[in-house]
Structure formats: structure tokens, C-alpha cells
N, CA, C and O of each residue as an XYZ file, in Angstrom:
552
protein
N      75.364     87.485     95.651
C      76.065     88.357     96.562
C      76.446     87.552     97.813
O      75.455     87.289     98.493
N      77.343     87.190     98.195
C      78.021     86.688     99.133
C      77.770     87.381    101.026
O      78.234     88.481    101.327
N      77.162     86.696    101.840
C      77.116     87.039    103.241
C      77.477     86.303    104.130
O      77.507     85.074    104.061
N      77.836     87.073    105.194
C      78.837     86.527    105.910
C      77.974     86.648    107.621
O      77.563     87.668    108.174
N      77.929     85.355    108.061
C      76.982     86.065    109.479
C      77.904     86.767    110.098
O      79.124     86.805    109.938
N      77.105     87.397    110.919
C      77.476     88.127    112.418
C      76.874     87.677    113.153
O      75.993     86.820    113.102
N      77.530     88.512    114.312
C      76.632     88.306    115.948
C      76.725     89.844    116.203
O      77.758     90.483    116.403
N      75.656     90.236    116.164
C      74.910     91.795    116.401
C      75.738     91.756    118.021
O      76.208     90.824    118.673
N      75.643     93.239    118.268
C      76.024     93.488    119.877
C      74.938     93.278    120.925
O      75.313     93.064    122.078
N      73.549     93.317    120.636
C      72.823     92.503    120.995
C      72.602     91.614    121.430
O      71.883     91.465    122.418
N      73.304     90.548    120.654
C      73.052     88.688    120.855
C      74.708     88.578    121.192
O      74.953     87.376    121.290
N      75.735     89.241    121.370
C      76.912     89.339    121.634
C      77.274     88.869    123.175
O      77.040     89.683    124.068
N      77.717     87.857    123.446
C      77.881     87.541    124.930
C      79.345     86.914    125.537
O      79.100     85.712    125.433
N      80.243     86.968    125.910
C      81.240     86.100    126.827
C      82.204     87.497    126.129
O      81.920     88.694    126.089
N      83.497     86.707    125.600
C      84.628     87.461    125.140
C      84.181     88.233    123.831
O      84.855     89.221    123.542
N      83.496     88.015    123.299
C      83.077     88.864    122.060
C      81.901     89.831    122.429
O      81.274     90.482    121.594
N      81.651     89.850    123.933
C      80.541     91.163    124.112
C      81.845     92.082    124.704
O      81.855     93.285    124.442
N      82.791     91.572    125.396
C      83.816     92.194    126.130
C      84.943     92.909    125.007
O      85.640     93.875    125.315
N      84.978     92.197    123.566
C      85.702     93.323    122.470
C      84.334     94.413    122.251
O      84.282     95.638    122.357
N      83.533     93.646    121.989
C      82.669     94.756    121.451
C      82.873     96.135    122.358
O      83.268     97.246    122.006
N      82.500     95.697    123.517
C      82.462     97.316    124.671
C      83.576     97.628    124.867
O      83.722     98.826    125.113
N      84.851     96.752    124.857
C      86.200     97.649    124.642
C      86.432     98.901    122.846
O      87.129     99.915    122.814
N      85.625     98.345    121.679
C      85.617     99.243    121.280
C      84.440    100.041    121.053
O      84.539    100.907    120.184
N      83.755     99.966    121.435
C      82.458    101.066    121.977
C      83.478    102.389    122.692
O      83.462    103.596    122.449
N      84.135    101.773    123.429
C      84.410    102.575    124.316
C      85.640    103.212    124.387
O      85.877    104.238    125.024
N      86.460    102.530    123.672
C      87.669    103.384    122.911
C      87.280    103.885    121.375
O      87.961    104.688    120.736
N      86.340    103.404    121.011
C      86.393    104.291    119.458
C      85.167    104.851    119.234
O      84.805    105.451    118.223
N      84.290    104.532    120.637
C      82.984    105.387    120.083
C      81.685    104.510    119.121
O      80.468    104.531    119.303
N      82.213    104.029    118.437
C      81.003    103.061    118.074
C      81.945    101.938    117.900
O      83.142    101.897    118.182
N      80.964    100.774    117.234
C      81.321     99.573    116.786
C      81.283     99.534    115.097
O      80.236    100.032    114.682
N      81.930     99.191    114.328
C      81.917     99.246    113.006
C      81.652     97.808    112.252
O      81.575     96.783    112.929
N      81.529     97.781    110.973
C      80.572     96.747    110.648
C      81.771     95.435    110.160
O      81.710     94.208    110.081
N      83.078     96.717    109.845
C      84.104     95.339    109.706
C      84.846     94.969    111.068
O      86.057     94.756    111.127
N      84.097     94.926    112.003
C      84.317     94.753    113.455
C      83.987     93.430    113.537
O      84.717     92.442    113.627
N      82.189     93.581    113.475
C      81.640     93.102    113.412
C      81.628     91.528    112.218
O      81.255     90.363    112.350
N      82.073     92.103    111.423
C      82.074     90.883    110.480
C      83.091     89.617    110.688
O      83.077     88.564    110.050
N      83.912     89.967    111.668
C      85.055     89.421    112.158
C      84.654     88.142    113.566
O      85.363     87.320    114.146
N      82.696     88.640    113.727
C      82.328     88.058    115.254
C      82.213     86.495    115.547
O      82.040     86.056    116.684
N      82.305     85.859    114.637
C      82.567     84.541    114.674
C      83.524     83.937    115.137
O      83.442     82.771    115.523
N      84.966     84.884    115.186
C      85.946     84.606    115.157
C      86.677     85.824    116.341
O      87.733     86.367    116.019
N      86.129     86.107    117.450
C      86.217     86.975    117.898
C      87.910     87.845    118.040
O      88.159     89.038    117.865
N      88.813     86.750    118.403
C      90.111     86.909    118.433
C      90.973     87.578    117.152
O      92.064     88.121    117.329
N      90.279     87.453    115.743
C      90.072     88.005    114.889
C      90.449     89.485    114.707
O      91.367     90.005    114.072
N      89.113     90.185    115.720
C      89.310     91.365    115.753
C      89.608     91.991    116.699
O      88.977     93.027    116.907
N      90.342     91.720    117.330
C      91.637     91.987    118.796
C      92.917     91.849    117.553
O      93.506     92.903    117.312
N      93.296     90.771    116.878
C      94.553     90.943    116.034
C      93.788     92.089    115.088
O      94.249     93.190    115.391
N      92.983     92.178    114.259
C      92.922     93.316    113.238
C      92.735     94.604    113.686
O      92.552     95.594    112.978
N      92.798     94.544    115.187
C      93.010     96.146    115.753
C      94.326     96.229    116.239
O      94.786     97.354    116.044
N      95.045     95.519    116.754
C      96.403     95.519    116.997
C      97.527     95.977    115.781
O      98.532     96.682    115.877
N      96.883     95.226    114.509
C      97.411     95.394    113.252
C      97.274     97.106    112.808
O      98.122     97.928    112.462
N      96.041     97.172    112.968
C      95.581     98.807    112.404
C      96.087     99.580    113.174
O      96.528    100.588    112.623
N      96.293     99.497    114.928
C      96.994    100.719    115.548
C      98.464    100.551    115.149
O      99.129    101.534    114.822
N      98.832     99.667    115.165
C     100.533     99.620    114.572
C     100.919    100.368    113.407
O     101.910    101.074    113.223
N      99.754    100.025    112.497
C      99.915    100.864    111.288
C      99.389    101.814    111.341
O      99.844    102.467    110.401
N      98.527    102.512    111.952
C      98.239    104.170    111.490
C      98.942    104.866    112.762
O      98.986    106.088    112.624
N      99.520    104.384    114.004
C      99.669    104.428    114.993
C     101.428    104.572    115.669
O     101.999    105.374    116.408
N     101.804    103.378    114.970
C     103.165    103.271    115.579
C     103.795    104.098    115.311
O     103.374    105.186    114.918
N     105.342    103.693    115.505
C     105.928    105.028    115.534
C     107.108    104.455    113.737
O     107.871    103.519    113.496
N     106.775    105.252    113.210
C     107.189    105.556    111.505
C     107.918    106.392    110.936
O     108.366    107.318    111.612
N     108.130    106.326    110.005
C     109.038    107.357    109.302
C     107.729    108.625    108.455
O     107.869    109.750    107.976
N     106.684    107.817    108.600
C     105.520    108.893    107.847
C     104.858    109.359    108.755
O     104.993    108.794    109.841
N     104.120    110.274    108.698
C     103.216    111.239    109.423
C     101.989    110.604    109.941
O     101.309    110.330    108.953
N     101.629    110.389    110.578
C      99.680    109.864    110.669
C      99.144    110.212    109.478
O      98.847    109.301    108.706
N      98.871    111.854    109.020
C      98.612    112.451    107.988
C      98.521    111.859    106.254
O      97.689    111.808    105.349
N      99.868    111.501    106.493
C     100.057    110.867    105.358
C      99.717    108.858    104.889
O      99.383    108.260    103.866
N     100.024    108.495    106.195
C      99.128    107.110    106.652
C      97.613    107.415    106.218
O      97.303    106.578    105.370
N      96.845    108.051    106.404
C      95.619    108.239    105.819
C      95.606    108.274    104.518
O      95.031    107.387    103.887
N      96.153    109.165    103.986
C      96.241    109.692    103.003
C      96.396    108.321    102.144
O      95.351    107.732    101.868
N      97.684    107.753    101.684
C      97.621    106.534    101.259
C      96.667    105.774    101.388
O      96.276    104.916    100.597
N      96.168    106.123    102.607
C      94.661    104.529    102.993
C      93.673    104.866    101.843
O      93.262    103.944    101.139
N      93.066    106.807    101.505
C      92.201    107.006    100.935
C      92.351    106.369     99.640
O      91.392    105.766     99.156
N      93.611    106.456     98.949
C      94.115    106.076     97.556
C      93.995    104.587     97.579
O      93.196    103.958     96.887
N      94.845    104.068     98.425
C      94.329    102.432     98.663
C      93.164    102.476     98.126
O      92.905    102.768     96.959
N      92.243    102.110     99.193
C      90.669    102.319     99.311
C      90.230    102.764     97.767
O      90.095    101.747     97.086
N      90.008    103.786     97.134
C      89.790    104.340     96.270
C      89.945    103.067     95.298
O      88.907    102.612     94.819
N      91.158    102.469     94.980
C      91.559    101.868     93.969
C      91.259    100.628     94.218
O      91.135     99.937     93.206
N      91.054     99.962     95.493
C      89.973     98.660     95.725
C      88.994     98.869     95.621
O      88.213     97.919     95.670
N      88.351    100.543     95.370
C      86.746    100.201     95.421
C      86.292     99.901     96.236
O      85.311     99.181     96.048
N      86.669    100.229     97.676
C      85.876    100.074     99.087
C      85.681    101.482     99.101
O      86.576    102.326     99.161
N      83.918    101.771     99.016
C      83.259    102.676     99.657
C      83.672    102.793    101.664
O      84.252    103.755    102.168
N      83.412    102.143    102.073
C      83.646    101.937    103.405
C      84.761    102.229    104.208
O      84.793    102.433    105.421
N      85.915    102.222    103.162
C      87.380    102.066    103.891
C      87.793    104.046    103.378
O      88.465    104.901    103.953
N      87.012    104.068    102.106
C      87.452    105.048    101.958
C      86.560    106.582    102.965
O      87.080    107.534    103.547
N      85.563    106.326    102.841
C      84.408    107.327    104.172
C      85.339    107.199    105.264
O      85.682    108.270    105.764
N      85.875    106.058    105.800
C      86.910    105.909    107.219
C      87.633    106.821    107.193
O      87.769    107.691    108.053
N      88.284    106.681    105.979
C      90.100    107.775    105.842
C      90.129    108.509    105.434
O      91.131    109.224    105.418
N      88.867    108.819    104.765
C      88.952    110.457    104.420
C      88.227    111.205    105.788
O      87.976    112.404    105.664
N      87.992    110.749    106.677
C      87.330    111.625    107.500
C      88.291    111.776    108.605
O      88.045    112.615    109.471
N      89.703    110.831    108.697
C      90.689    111.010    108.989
C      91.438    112.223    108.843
O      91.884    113.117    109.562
N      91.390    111.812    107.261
C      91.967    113.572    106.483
C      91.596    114.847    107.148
O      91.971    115.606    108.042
N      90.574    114.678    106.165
C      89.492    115.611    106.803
C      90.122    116.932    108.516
O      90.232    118.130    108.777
N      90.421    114.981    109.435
C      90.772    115.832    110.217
C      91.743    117.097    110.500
O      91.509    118.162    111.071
N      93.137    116.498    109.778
C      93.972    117.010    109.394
C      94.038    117.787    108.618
O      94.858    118.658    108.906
N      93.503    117.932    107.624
C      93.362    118.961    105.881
C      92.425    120.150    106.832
O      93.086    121.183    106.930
N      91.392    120.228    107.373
C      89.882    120.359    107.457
C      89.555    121.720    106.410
O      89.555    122.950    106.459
N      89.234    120.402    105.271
C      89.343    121.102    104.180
C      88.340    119.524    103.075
O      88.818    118.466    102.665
N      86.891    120.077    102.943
C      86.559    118.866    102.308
C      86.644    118.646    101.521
O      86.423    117.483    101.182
N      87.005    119.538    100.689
C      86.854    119.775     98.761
C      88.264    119.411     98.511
O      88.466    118.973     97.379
N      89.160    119.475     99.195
C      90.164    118.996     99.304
C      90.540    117.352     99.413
O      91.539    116.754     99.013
N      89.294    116.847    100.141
C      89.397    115.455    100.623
C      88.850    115.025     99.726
O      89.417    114.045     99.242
N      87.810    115.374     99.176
C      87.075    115.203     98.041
C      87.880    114.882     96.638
O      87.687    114.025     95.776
N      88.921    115.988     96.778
C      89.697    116.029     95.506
C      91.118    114.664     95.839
O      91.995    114.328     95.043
N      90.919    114.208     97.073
C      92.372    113.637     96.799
C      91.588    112.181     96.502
O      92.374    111.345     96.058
N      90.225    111.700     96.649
C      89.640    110.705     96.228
C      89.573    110.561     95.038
O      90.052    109.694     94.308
N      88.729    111.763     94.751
C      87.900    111.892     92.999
C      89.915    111.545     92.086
O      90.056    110.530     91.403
N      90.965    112.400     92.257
C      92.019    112.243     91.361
C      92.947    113.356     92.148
O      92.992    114.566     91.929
N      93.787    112.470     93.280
C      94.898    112.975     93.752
C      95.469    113.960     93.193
O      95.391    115.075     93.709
N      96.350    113.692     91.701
C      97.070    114.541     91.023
C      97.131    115.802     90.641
O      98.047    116.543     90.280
N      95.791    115.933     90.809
C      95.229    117.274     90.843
C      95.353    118.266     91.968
O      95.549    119.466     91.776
N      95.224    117.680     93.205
C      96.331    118.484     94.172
C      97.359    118.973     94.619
O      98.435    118.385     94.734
N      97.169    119.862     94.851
C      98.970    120.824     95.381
C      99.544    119.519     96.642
O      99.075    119.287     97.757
N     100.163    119.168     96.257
C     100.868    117.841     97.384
C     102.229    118.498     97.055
O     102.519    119.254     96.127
N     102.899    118.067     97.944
C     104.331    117.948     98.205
C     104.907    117.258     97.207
O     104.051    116.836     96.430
N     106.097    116.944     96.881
C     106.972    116.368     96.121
C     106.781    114.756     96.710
O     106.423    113.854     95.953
N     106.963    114.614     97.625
C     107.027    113.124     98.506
C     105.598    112.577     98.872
O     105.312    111.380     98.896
N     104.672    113.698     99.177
C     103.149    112.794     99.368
C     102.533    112.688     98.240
O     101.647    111.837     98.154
N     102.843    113.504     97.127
C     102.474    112.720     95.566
C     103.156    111.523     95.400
O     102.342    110.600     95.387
N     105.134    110.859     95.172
C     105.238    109.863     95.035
C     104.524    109.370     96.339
O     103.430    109.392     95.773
N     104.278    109.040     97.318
C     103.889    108.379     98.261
C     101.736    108.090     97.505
O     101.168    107.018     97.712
N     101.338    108.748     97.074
C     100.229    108.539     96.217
C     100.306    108.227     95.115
O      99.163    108.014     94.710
N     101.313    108.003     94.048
C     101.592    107.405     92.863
C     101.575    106.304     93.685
O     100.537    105.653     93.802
N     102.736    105.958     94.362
C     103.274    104.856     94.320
C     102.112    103.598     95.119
O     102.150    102.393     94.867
N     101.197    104.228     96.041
C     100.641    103.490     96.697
C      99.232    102.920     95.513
O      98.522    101.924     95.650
N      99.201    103.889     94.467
C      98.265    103.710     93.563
C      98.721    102.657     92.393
O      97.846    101.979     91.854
N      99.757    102.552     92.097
C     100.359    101.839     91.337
C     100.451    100.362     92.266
O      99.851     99.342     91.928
N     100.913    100.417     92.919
C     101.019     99.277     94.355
C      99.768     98.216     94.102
O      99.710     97.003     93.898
N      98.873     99.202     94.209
C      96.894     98.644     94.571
C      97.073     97.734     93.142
O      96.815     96.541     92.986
N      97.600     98.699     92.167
C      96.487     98.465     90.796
C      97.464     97.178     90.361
O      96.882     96.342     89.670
N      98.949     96.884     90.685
C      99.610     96.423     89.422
C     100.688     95.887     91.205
O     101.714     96.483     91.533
N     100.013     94.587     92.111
C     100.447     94.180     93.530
C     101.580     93.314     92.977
O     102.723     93.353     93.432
N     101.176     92.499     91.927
C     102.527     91.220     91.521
C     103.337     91.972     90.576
O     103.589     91.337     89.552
N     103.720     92.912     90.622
C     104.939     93.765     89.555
C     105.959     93.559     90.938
O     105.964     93.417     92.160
N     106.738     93.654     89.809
C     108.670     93.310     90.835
C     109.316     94.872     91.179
O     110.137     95.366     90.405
N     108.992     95.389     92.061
C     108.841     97.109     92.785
C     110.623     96.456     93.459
O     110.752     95.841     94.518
N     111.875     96.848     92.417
C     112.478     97.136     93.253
C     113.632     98.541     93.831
O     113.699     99.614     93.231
N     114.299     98.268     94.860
C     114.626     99.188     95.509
C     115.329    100.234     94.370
O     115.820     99.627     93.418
N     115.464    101.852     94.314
C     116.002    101.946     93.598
C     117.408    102.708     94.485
O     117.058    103.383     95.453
N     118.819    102.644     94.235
C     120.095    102.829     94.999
C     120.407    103.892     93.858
O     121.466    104.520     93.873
């Protein structure tokens, strides 16, 4: 099994105690793929810049549906971790757990829209099958 050090918030000192308490304090805790990034502190200043752009910026999709995809992502990499994140996202939005539950366990099975089902096909197909030639269709 493969490990990766950290630097606990604890033993955390100069510019990497100063991300840590910037996200303490904008997100409430510190998370462990925060953390796994602490070697490299600058790291995770770009992988939060990256993540607010994407669940954040301004898009043609909903926040709502930005989750939504993340759960299916997630799901289909088999990250326990990423997926607890975005479904509790949902969650917020749905607040409906059996619901959140159900778009993990097998999307298809939900009453979705016409567009947030392809938007869950497609992001599922995406995960499973990344080097297929996806092109535009006119």
C-alpha cells in the first residue's frame, strides 16, 4: 500500500501553517487531500484555485449539477472520499438522502431531467472509457 508523508497541522509552520488556517477558516476544517499536498505547499493554493473555478466559476451548468457529475466521477474512480464530499454537496441541494444515495448506488434509476441524465451518462462513460475519440456532434 503506497504512503505518502504529510505535515500534520500540528508540526505545520511558515507558509504551509498560513494555507492550513486560511482553510480552517474558509472551509471549516482541513481535509486529508489538503493535507497530502503538504510537502509541496503551493500545491494546494493551485488545487484550490482549480476546484473553486470549477465548482465555482461562472458556467453554463448549475453548481447543482457540478456536483452531481463529481458524485458519478467519484463513483466510477472508486474514491470513497471524493464521493462522501459531493454527495453531501447534493445533499445540499436535493435535501433528499435516498435520493443521493440513489444517484451513487445507479443514477439511471432517477427521475433526472433529460440533460442531467446525458450530463451523467456522459460523465460516466468519460471516467470509464477517458482515451475514446468523444467527438463534437453538429
Amino acid at each position: 500500500m503506497p504512503h505518502i508523508d504529510v505535515i500534520p497541522y500540528e508540526s505545520a509552520e511558515g507558509h504551509l501553517k498560513e494555507i492550513y488556517d486560511d482553510l480552517i477558516n474558509s472551509r471549516g476544517k482541513l481535509a486529508d487531500v489538503h493535507m497530502i499536498q503538504s510537502l509541496n505547499p503551493e500545491s494546494i493554493v493551485n488545487h484550490m484555485d482549480l476546484y473553486m473555478t470549477i465548482m465555482f466559476g461562472k458556467l453554463p451548468l448549475k453548481r447543482v449539477q457540478r456536483e452531481m457529475i463529481a458524485v458519478v466521477v467519484s463513483k466510477n474512480n472508486d474514491c470513497e472520499y471524493c464521493q462522501e464530499h459531493h454527495e453531501a454537496a447534493v445533499k445540499h441541494y436535493w435535501k433528499d438522502e435516498q435520493k443521493v444515495q440513489q444517484l451513487r448506488d445507479d443514477y439511471s434509476k432517477l427521475e433526472l431531467s433529460e440533460a442531467d441524465l446525458a450530463l451523467c451518462d456522459f460523465a460516466a462513460e468519460l471516467t470509464r472509457n477517458p482515451n475514446h475519440d468523444y467527438k463534437s456532434r453538429s
